[in-house]
N, C-alpha and C positions, 0 to 999 in steps of 0.2 A: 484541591484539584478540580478544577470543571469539568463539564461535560466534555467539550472540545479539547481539552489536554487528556482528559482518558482516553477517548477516541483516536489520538494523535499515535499516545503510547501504543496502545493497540495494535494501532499501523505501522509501528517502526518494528513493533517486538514481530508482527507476520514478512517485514521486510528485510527482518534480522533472519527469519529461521529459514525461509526461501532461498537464501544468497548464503548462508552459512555465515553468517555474521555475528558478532559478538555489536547487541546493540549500544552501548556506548562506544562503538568505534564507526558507526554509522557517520556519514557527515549529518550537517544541523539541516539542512534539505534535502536526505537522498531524492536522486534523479536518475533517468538512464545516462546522464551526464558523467554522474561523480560515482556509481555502481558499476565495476567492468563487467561481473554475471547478470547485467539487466539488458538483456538483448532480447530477439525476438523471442526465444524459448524460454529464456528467463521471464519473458514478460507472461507467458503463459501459464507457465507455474505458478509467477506471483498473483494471479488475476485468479485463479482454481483455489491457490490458498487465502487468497481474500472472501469468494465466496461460501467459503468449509467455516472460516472465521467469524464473517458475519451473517451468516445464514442467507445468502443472496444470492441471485443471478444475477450477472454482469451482463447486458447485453453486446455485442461486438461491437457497434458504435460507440459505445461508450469507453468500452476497454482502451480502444485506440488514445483514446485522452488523457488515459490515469500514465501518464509518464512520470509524477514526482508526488512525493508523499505528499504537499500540500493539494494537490488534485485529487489524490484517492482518498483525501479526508473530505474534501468540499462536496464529492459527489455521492460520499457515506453521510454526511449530514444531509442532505439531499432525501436520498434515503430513509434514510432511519428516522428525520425526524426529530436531529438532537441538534 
């Protein structure tokens, strides 16, 4: 496994427990598309448990962007540096 596929896990397993989801039943891109509990209050729970998870502030410009799990990875590698 790579860096970028642990990191990916990562994100689905925090966008599995946010949403009460069973992560193998996530779709292959969760989005606020294909998630019905990723609305605005969904999005702000998931964005508190991304920063509990990865030890980060999310600043609010930034949050507005993380709409799909392959965003809230690219802007954690960003981050983090991986």
């Amino acid at each position: 496994m790579t860096v970028s596929d642990d990191l990916t896990a990562r994100v689905r397993a925090v966008i599995a427990e946010t949403f009460e989801r069973d992560p193998a039943s996530l779709p292959a891109e969760p989005d606020v598309e294909t998630i019905e509990q990723w609305d605005s209050l969904g999005h702000m729970q998931l964005i508190e448990a991304l920063e509990a998870a990865f030890e980060i502030e999310v600043a609010h410009g930034d949050s507005v962007n993380l709409l799909s799990q392959s965003a809230i990875v690219a802007h954690l590698q960003g981050r983090l540096g991986s």
